[in-house]
DOKOLVEX-944820 format. One record per residue (C-alpha): residue in one letter; x, y, z. Coordinates in steps of 0.02 Angstrom, whole numbers, always signed. Last residue first. Layout:
<rs>
<res = A | X = X | Y = Y | Z = Z> $
...
</rs>
This chain:
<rs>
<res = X | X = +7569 | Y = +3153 | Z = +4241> $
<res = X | X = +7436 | Y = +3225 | Z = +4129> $
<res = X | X = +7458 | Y = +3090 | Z = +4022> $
<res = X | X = +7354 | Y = +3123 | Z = +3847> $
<res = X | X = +7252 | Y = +3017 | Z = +3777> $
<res = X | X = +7213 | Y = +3011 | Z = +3588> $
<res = X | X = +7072 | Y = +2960 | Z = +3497> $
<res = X | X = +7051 | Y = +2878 | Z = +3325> $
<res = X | X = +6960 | Y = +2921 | Z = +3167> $
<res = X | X = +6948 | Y = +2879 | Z = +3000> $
<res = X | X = +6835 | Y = +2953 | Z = +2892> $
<res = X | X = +6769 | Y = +2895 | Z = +2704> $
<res = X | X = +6693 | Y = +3038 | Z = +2574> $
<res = X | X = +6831 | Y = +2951 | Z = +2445> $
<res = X | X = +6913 | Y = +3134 | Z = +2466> $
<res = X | X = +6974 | Y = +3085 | Z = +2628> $
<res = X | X = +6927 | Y = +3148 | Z = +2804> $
<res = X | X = +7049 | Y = +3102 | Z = +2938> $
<res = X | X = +6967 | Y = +3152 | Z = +3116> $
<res = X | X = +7083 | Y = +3156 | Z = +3279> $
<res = X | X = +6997 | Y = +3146 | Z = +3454> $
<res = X | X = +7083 | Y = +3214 | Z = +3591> $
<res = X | X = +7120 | Y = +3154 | Z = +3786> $
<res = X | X = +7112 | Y = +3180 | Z = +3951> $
<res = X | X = +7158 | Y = +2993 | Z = +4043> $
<res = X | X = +7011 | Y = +2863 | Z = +4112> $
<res = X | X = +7080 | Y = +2814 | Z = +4280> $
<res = X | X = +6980 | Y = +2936 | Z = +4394> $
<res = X | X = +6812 | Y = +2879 | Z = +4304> $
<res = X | X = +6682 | Y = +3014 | Z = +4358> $
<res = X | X = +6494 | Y = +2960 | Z = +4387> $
<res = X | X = +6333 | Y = +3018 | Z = +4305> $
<res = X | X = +6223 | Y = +2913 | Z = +4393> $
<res = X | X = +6135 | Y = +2767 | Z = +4269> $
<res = X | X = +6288 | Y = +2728 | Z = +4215> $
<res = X | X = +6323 | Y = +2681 | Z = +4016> $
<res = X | X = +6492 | Y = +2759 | Z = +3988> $
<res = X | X = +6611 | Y = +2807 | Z = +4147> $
<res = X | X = +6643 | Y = +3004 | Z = +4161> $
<res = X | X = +6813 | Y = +3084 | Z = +4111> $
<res = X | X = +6898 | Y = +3243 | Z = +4180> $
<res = X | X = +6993 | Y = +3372 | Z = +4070> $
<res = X | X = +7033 | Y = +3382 | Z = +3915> $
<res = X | X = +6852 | Y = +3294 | Z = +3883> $
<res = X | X = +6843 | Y = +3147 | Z = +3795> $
<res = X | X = +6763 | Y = +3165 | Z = +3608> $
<res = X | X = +6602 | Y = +3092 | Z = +3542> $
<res = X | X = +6561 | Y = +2998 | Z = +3392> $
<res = X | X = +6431 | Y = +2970 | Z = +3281> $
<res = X | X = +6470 | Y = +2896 | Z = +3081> $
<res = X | X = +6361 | Y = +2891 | Z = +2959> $
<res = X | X = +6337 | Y = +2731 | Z = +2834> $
<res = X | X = +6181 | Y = +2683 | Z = +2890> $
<res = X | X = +6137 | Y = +2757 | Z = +3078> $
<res = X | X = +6347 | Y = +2719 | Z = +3150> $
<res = X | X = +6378 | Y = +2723 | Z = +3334> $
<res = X | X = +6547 | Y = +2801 | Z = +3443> $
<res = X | X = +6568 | Y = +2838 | Z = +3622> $
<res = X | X = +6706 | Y = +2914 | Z = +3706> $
<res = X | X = +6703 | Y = +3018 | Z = +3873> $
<res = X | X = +6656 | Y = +3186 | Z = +3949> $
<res = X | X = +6490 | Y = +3190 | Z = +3869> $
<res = X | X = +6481 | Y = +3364 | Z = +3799> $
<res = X | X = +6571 | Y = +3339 | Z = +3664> $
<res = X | X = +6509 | Y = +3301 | Z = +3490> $
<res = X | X = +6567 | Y = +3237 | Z = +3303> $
<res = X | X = +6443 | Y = +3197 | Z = +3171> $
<res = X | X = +6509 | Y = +3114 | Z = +3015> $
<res = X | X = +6474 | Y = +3060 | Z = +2830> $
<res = X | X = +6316 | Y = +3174 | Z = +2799> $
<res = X | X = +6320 | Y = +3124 | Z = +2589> $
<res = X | X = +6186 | Y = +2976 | Z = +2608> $
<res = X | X = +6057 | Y = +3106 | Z = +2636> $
<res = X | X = +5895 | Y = +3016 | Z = +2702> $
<res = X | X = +5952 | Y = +2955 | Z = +2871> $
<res = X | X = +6071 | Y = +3109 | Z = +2914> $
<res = X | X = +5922 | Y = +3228 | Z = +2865> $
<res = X | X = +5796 | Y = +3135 | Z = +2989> $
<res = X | X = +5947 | Y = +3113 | Z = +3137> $
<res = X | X = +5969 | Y = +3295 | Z = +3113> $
<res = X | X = +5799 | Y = +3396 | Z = +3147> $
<res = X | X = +5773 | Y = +3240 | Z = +3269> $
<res = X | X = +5876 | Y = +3284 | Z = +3388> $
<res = X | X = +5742 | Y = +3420 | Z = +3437> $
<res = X | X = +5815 | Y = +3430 | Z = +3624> $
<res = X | X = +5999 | Y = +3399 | Z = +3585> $
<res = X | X = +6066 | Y = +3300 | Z = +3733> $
<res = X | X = +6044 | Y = +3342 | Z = +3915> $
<res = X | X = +5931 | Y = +3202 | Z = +3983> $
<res = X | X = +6032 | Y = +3086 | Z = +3886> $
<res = X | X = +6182 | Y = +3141 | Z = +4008> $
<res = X | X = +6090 | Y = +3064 | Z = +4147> $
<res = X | X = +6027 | Y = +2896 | Z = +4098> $
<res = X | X = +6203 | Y = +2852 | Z = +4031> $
<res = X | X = +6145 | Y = +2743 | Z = +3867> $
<res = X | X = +6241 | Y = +2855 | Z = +3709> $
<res = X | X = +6065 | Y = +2935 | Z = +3648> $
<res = X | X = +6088 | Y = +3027 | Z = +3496> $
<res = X | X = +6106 | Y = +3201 | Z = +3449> $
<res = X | X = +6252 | Y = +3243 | Z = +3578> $
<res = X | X = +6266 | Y = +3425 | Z = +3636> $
<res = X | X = +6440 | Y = +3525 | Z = +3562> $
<res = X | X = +6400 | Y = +3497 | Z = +3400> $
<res = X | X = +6514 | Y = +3449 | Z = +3224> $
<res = X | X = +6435 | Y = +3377 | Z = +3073> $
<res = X | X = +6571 | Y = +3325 | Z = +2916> $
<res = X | X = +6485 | Y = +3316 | Z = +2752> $
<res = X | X = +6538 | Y = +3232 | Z = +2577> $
<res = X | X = +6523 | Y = +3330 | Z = +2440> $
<res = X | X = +6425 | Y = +3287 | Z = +2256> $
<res = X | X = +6263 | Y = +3354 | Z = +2320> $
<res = X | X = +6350 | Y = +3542 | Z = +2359> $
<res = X | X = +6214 | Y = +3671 | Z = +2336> $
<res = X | X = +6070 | Y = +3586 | Z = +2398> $
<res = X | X = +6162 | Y = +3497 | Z = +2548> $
<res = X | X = +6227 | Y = +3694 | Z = +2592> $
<res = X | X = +6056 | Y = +3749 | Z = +2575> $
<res = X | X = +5987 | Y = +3637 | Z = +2707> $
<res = X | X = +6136 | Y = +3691 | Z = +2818> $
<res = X | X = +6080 | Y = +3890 | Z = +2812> $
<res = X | X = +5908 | Y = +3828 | Z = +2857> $
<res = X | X = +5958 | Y = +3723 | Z = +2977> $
<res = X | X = +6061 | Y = +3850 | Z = +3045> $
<res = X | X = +5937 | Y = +3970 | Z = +3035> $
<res = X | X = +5812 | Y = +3840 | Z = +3125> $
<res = X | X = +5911 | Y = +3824 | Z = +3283> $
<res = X | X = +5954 | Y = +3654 | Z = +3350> $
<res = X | X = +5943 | Y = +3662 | Z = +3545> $
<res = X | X = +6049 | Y = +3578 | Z = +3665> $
<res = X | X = +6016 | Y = +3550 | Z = +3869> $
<res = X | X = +6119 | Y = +3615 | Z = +4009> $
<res = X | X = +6003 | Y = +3757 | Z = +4015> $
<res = X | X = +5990 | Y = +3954 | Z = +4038> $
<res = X | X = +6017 | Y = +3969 | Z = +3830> $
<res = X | X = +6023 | Y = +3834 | Z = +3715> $
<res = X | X = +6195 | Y = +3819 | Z = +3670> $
<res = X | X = +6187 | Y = +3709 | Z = +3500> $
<res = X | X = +6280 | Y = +3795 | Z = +3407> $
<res = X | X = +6308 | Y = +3677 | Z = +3234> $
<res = X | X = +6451 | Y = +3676 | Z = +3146> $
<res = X | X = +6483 | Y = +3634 | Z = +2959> $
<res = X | X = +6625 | Y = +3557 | Z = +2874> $
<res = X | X = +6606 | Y = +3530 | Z = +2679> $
<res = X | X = +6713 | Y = +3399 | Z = +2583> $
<res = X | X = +6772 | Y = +3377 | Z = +2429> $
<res = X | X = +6895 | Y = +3480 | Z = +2430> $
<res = X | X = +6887 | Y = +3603 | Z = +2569> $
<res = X | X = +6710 | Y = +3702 | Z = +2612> $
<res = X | X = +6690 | Y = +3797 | Z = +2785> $
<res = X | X = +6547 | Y = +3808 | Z = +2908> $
<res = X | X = +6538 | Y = +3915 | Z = +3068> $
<res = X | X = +6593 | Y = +4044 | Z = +3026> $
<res = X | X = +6708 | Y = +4140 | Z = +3136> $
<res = X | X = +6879 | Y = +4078 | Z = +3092> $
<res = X | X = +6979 | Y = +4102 | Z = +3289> $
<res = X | X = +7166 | Y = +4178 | Z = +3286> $
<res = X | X = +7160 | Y = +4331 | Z = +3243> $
<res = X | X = +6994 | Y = +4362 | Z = +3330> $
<res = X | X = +7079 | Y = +4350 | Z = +3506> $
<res = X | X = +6966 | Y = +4263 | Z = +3597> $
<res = X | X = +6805 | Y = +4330 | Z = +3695> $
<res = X | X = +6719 | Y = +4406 | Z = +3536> $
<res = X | X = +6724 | Y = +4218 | Z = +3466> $
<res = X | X = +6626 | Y = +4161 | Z = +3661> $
<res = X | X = +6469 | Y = +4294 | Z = +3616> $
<res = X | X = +6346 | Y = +4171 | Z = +3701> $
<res = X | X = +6470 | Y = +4142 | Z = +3848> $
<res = X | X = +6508 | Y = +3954 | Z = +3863> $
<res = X | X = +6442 | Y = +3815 | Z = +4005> $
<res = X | X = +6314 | Y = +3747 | Z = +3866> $
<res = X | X = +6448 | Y = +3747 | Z = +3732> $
<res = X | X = +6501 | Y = +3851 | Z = +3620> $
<res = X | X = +6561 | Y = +3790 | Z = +3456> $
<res = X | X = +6729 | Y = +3870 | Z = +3389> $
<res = X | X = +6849 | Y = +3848 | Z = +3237> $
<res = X | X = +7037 | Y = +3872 | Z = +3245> $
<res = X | X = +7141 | Y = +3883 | Z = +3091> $
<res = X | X = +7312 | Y = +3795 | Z = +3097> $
<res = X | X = +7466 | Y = +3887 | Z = +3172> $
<res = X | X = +7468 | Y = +3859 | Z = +3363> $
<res = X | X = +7587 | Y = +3936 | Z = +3462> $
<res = X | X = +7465 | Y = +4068 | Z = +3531> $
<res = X | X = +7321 | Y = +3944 | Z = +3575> $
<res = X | X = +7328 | Y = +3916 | Z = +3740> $
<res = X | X = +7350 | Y = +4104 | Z = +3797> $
<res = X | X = +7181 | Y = +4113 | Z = +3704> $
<res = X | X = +7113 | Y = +3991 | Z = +3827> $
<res = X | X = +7194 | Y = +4074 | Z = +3964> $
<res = X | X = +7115 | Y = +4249 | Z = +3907> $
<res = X | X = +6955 | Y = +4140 | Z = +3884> $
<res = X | X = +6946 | Y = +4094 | Z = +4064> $
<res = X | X = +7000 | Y = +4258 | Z = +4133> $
<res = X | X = +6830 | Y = +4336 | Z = +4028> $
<res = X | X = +6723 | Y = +4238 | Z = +4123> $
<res = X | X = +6582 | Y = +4113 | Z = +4066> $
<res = X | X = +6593 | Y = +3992 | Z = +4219> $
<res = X | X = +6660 | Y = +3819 | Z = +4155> $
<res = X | X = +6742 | Y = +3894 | Z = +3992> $
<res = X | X = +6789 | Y = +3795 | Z = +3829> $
<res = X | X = +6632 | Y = +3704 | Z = +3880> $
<res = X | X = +6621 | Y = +3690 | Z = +3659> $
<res = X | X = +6651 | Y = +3586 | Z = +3513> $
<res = X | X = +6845 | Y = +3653 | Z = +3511> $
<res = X | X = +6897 | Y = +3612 | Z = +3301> $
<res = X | X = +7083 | Y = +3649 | Z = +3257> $
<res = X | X = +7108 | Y = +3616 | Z = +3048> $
<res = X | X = +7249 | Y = +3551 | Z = +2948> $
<res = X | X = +7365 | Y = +3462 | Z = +3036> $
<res = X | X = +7507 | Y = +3400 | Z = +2928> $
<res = X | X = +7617 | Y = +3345 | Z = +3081> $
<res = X | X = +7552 | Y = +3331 | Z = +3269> $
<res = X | X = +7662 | Y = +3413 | Z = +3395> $
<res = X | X = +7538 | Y = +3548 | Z = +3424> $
<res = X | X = +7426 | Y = +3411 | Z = +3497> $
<res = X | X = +7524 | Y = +3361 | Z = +3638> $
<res = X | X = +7540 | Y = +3543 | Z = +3693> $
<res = X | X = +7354 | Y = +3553 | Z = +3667> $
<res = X | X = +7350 | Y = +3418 | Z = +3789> $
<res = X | X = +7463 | Y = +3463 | Z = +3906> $
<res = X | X = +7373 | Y = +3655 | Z = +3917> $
<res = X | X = +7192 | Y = +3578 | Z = +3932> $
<res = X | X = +7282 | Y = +3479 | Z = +4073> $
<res = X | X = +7335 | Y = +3633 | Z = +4178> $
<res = X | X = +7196 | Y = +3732 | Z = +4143> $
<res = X | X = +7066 | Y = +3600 | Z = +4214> $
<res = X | X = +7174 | Y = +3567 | Z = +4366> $
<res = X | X = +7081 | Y = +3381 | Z = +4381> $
<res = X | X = +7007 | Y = +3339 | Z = +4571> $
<res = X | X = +6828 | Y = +3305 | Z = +4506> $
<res = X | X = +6842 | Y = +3513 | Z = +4427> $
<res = X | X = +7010 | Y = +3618 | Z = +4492> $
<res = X | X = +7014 | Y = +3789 | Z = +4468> $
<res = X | X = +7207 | Y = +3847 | Z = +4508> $
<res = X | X = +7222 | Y = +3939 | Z = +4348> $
<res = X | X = +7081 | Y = +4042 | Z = +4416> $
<res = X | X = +6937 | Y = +4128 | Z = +4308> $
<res = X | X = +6891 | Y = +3953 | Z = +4256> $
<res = X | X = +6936 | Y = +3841 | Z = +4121> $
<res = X | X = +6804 | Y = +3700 | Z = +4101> $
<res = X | X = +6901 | Y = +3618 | Z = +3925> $
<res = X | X = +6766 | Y = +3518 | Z = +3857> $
<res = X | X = +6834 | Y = +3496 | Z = +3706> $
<res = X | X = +6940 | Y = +3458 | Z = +3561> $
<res = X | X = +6930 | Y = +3399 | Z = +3388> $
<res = X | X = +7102 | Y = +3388 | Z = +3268> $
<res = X | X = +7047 | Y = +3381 | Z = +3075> $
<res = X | X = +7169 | Y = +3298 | Z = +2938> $
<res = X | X = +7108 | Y = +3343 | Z = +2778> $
<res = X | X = +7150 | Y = +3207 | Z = +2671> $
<res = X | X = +7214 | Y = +3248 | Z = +2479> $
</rs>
């Protein structure tokens, strides 16, 4: 059976409902899309890679939390580099899984926290790579699933690759020599981008909330590009199909 995974991210609620970020109320159209995505059928698992907050505070996580009340599928967390450190103590803990890797038929899902603290940057921490390193060890006949909040390849805006994973290369060299790391998902970027290094797939995930144009040399915000979601069908072949979702905030 497929396991039908729903990614969001890059929320930027603030301590006031009334925040706005490039002119987008970020609460306002977190909450349409999450309303969008509750209407999705047979949805297994709730991933949010992180900038669930833009300023750390605990209003922002109260409205995030407020967010989630209707929903029924598990909800996983990455923080991001705009996040609290201790972001699953922020939310109420009924409703948030707190590891950060799970195993469902033949696939495992692990996710990486890649807040590197006091910088906009991403850092791969050697416990988890540790902790991941057994997982391939253990489990050679499953298909992996990679989610991060920082993105581990370049995706050609000058800026934003200033600000990706710092010691990329911890993944990229265990994605090119095991065959069985299927996906990576990220956020961070604010828009959609997607690459393949053999038979792995890289993507990225709009925001919820404002979008910035691909490939600029300035990081600049596209005002036409719409919020959006990214979902993630993994079947038991070890193949994924993906698409993305925007949401009118109108």
């Amino acid at each position: 059976m497929a396991v039908k995974i729903v990614q969001v991210t890059d929320l930027h609620i603030a301590s006031d409902k009334r925040f706005e970020a490039h002119g987008v109320n970020t609460f306002q159209s977190a909450k349409n899309v999450i309303t969008n995505i509750c209407e999705i059928s047979n949805l297994d698992y709730l991933i949010m890679t992180g900038d669930l907050s833009d300023d750390e505070s605990t209003e922002s996580y109260t409205y995030i939390d407020e967010l989630l009340q209707n929903f029924s599928a598990p909800v996983y967390l990455i923080p991001g580099n705009h996040d609290a450190p201790d972001i699953n103590k922020k939310i109420h803990k009924g409703r948030i899984c707190n590891h950060n890797y799970f195993v469902v038929g033949n696939w495992v899902i692990y996710m990486f926290n890649t807040k590197k603290n006091s910088s906009p940057n991403g850092l791969l921490k050697e416990e988890e790579l540790f902790i991941f390193d057994k997982l391939l060890s253990t489990h050679p006949e499953k298909s992996f699933m990679l989610f991060t909040h920082h993105h581990p390849i370049p995706i050609g805006s000058k800026s934003m690759d200033k600000m990706m994973i710092e010691n990329s290369h911890e993944i990229v060299s265990r994605i090119k020599t095991n065959t069985c790391i299927r996906g990576i998902a990220w956020g961070h970027v604010h828009e959609e981008f997607f690459s393949t290094i053999n038979n792995t797939k890289f993507f990225s995930c709009p925001s919820t909330c404002y979008q910035a144009k691909p490939q600029t040399k300035k990081y600049t915000i596209d005002h036409e590009e719409l919020p959006g979601y990214r979902i993630i069908t993994l079947h038991e072949s070890g193949d994924i199909d993906s698409e993305v979702i925007r949401v009118d905030s109108k």
